[in-house]
C-alpha positions in Angstrom: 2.9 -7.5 3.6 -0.4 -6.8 1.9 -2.9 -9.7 1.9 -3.7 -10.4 -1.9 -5.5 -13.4 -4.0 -5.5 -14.6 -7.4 -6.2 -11.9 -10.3 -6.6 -12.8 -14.2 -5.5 -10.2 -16.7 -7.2 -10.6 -20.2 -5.7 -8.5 -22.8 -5.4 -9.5 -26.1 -1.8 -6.9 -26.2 1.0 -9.4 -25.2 2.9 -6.1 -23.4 -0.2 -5.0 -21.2 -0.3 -8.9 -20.1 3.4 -8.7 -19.4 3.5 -5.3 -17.6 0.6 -5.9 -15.7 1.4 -9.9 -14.4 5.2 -8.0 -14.1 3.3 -5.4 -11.8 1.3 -7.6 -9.7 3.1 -10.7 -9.2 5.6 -8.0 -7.3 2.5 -7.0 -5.3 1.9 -10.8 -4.1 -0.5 -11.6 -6.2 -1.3 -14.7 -7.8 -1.9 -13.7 -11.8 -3.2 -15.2 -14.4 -3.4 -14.6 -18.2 -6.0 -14.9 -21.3 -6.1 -13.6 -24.4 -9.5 -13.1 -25.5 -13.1 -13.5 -24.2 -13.3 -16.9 -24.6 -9.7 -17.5 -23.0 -11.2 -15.5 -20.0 -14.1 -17.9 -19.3 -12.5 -20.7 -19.2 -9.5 -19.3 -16.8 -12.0 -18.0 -14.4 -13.4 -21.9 -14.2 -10.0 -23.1 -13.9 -8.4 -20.4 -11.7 -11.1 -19.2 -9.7 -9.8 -15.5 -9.5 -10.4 -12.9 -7.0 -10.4 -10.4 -9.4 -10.4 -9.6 -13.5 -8.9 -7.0 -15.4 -10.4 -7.4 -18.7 -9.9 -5.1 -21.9 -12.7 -4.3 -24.2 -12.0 -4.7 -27.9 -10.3 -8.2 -28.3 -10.6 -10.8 -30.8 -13.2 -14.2 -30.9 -15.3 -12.3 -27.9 -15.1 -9.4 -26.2 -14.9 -7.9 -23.1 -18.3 -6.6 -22.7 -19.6 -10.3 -23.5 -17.3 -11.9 -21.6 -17.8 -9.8 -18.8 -21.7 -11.1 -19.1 -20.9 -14.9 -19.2 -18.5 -14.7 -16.2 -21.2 -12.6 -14.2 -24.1 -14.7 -14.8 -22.2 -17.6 -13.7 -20.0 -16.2 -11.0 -21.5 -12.6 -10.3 -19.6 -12.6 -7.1 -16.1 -11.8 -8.6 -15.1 -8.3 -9.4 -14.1 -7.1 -12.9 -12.4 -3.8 -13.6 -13.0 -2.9 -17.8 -10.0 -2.0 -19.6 -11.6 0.7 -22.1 -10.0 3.3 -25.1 -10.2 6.7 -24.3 -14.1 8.1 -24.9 -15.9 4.9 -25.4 -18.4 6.2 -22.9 -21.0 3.7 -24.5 -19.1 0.6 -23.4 -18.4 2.1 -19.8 -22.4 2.4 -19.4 -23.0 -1.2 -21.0 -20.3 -2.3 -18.7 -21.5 -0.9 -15.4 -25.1 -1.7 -16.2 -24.2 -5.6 -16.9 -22.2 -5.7 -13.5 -18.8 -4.3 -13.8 -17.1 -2.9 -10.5 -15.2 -0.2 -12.1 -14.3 1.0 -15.7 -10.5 2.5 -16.3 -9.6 3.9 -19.8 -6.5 3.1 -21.3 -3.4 4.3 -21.4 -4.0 4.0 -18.0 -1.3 5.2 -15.4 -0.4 1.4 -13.5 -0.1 3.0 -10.3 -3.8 4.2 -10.2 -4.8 0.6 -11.8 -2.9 -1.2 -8.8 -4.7 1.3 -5.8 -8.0 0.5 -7.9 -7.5 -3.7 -7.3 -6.5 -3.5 -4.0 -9.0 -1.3 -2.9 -11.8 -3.6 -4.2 -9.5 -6.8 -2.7 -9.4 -5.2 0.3 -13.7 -4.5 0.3 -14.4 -8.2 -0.7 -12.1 -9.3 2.2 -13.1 -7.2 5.0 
């Protein structure tokens, strides 16, 4: 059995919350949910996760802001972005403020999953 942590999905799409925590929580992992930005930053005070998968365009603050807030404060944790296809703009914006890895929706979940355990596995090693 693979090692795993906590991870908080923010995704302001019920069904990507539910098919990702669905996905995850079979891989041993510890998941939590938000809904927006502001949802995020509190969960990630709360929770502590190991790991964020946080979409871009959501309602009361986005991604890319949120992404800023939770890095400033806790720029140990990584976050993988959540983007539309060709928003190329936010993928830059994203890396540049901090963001391990970008992945553009729809999104196969299979790579998605390889993608968090692979950074897991470099923060724990």
């Amino acid at each position: 059995m693979v090692m795993t942590g906590k991870i908080l999905i923010v995704d302001d799409q019920k069904g990507v919350r539910r098919l990702l925590e669905e996905l995850f929580k079979k891989e041993g992992w510890e998941v939590n949910m938000a809904m927006d930005g502001k949802d995020a930053i509190e969960k990630v005070e709360e929770k502590q996760p190991d790991i964020i998968l946080m979409d871009v365009k959501m309602p009361n603050m986005n991604g890319l802001e949120a992404s800023q807030v939770i890095l400033e404060k806790h720029g140990n944790i990584p976050i993988i972005m959540m983007t539309a296809y060709g928003e190329i703009e936010v993928v830059k914006k994203a890396l540049d403020a901090g963001v391990k890895k970008c992945i553009t929706k729809p999104f196969d979940i299979m790579v998605l999953r390889d993608m968090v355990n692979s950074i897991f596995n470099e923060q724990t090693a």
